[in-house]
C-alpha positions in Angstrom: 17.5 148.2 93.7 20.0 150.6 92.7 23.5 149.9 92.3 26.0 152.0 94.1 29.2 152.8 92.6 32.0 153.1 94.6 34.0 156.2 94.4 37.0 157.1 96.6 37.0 160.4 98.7 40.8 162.1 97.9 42.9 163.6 100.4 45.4 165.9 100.0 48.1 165.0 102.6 50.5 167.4 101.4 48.3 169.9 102.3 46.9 168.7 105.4 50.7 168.6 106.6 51.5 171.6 105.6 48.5 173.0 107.9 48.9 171.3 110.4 52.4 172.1 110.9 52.0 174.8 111.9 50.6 173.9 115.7 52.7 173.6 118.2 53.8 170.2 118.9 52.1 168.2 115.8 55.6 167.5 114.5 56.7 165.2 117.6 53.3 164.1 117.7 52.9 163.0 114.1 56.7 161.4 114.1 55.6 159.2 116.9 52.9 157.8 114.7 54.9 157.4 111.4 54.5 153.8 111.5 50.6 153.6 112.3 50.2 156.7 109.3 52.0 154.5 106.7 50.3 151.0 107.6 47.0 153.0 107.3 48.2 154.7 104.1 49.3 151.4 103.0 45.9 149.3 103.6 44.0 152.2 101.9 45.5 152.2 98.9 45.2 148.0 98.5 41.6 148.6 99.2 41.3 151.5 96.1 43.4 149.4 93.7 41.0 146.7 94.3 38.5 149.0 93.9 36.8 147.9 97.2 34.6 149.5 99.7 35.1 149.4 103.6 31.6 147.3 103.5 32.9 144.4 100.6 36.5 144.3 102.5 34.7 143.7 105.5 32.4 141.0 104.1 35.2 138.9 102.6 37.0 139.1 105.6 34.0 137.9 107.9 33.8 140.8 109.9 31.9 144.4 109.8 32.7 147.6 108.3 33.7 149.5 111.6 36.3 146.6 112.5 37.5 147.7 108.9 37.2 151.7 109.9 38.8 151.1 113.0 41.8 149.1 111.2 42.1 151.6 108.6 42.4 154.4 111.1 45.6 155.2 111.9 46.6 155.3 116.2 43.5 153.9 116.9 44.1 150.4 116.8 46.7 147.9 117.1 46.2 145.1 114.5 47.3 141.5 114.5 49.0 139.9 112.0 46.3 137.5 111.2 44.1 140.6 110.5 46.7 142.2 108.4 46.8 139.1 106.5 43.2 138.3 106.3 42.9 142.3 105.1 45.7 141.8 102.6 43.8 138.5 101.0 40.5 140.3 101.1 42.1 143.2 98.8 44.3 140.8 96.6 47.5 141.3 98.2 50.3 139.3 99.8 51.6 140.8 103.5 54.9 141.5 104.1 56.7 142.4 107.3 60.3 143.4 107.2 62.6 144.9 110.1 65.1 147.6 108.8 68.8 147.8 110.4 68.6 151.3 111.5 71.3 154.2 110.7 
């Protein structure tokens, strides 16, 4: 059997941004899912410095690779914090949650 190597699709977000921009009401839109965008950001690239597919993450976790889709898609889904932590663990990293005093 062939061995598959695993090799990351890149995304441009600057670009997509810079786009998608330019529709009417993606600004507000996009600002009220800051949070979900950078947790999904965040969890994608654990999972490329560990240089893991959506398929190995989801087999150390004990789970399948749509849960691990669905958890990486940003506004989609609302993780626990058990999954975050079983997701962090399953790409070699420690979770951390902090609240920030706002301005």
């Amino acid at each position: 059997m062939a061995e598959l190597k695993y090799s990351p699709v890149t995304h441009d977000h600057k670009a997509f941004l810079a786009r998608a921009g330019a529709r009417r009401g993606f600004k507000e839109a996009y600002d009220a899912l800051e949070l979900e965008y950078e947790l999904a950001s965040q969890l994608l690239r654990a999972r490329t410095r560990a240089g893991l597919t959506q398929d190995a993450v989801a087999e150390r976790m004990g789970t399948t690779k749509s849960a691990i889709s669905r958890l990486e898609g940003s506004g989609k889904h609302a993780p626990s914090l058990t999954t975050l932590q079983k997701y962090a663990r399953a790409v070699g990293c420690d979770l951390r949650v902090r609240l920030v005093p706002q301005k």
